[in-house]
N, C-alpha and C positions, 0 to 999 in steps of 0.2 A: 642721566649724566649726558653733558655733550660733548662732541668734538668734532673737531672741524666745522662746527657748523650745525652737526646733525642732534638730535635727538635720541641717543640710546636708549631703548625700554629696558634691554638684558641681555647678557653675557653669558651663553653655554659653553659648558669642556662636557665632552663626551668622548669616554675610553673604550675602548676595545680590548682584548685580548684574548686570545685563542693560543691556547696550552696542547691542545691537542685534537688530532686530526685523521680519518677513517681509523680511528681504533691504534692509534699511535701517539705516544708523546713526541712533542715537538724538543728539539733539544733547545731549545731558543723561543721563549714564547711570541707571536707576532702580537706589537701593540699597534694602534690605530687610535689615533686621538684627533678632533673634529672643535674647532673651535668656531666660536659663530656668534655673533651681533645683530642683533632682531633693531631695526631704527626705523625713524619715519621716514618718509618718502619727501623729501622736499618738492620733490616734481609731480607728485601723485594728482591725479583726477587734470590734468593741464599739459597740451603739447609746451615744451621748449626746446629751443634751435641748442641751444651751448649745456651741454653735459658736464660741462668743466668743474663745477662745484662737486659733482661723485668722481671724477677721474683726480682730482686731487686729495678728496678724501678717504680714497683709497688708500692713499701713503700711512698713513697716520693707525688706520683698521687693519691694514694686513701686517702691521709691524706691533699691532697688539694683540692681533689675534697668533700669527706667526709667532711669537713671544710664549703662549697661554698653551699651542699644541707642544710645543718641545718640552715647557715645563711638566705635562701633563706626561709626557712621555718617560719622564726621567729621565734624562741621557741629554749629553752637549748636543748641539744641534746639529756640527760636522757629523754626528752620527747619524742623522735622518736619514735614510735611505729613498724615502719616496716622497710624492708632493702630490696636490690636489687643490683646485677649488670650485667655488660654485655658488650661485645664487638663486634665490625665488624671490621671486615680486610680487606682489599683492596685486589682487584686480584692479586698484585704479590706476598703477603704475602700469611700466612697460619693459619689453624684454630689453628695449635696450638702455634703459637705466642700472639692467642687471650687467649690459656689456660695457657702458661707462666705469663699472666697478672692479671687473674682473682683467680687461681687457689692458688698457695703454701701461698703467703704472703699479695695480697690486704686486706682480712679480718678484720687484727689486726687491722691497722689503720682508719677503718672505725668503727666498734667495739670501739678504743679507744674513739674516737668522739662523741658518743652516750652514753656512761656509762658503755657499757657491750655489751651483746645480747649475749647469751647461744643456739640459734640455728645457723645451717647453713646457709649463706646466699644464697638465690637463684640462679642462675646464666643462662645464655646465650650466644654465641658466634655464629657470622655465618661469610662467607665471601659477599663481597658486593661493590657495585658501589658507586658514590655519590649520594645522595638521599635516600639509602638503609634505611630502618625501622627497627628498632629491637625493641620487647617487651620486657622491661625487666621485668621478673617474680619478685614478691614480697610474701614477707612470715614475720609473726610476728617473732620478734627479738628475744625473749627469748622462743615462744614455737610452735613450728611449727604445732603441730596439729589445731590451730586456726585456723578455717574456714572461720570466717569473714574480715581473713586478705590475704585469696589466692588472689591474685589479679596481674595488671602490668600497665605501665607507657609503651605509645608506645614512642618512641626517636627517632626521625630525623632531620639529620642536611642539608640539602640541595644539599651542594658542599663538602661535606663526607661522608665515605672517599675516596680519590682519591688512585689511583691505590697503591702508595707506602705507603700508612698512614694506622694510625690503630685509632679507636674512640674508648674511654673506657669511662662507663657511669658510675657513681654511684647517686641510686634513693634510695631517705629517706621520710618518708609520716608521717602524723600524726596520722593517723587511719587506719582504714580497708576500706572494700566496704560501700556505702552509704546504707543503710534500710538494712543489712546482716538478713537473716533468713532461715538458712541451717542447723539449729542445732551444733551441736559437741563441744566441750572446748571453752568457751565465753576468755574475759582478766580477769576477775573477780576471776576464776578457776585457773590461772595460777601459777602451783608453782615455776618454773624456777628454774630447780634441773638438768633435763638432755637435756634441748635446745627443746624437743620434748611438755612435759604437762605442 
């Protein structure tokens, strides 16, 4: 399938869920859903100066992947509690076709899907084989000091990416860590004024 321009091979949802934890039920099970797009590399094996073609088709990938985790989730999006994303490039590509992706404009549209989220979203990029694992870092959506929400979603696809492809992940969960007890700003405290408390 294309869009924007790109080449799609395939489209993973990958869920999570964890019911229970050191020998406890959770009263709330935590889900974690991982959405992601395995495509070609238009830039692969070749320097280019203007990245512009993946920083716009960003827009269009994180508002369908951003779409794919919340449904995976079951729950309105406003309910998303955390955010994440992340990329691997394939060897002929480069890390920074992974930060044309992730970087200027994925954001909004993941952010629009949710209701908001007044902090930064986490982020990740490595290069990598097929098979290759990336953790994608997760952080509370609207205040990033929240401790009980540091956490990540590991992602791998098997037969991605291949040398000319790039995976871009977007992970959306419904809570934090299972039993969290680290102290610092709970969600209760959150006043969601500058993305941080």
């Amino acid at each position: 399938m294309k869009m924007e321009g790109l080449e799609i091979r395939k489209i993973v949802t990958i869920i999570e869920e964890t019911g229970r934890e050191a020998s406890r039920e959770l009263a709330t099970p935590i889900k974690k859903a991982a959405a992601v797009a395995v495509f070609t590399n238009p830039f692969a094996g070749r320097y280019v100066e203007d990245l512009t073609p993946l920083t716009d088709a960003s827009v269009k990938l994180g508002d369908m992947l951003a779409k794919q985790a919340v449904a995976a989730l079951g729950m309105d999006g406003k309910q998303v509690e955390s955010y994440g994303k992340a990329a691997i490039v394939g060897e002929n590509g480069e890390l920074e076709h992974a930060a044309a992706l992730l970087h200027p404009k994925l954001g909004t549209p993941m952010r629009e899907n949710i209701g908001g989220g007044k902090a930064l979203i986490p982020s990740a990029k490595k290069m990598g084989s097929s098979g290759t694992a990336i953790d994608v870092p997760l952080g509370h959506k609207d205040a990033a000091f929240v401790r009980s929400h540091f956490d990540a979603m590991e992602v791998r696809i098997p037969d991605a990416p291949r040398a000319n492809e790039i995976m871009l992940c977007v992970v959306m969960t419904n809570g934090g860590r299972p039993l969290p007890r680290v102290g610092g700003l709970t969600v209760d405290q959150i006043k969601g004024e500058d993305g941080l408390r």
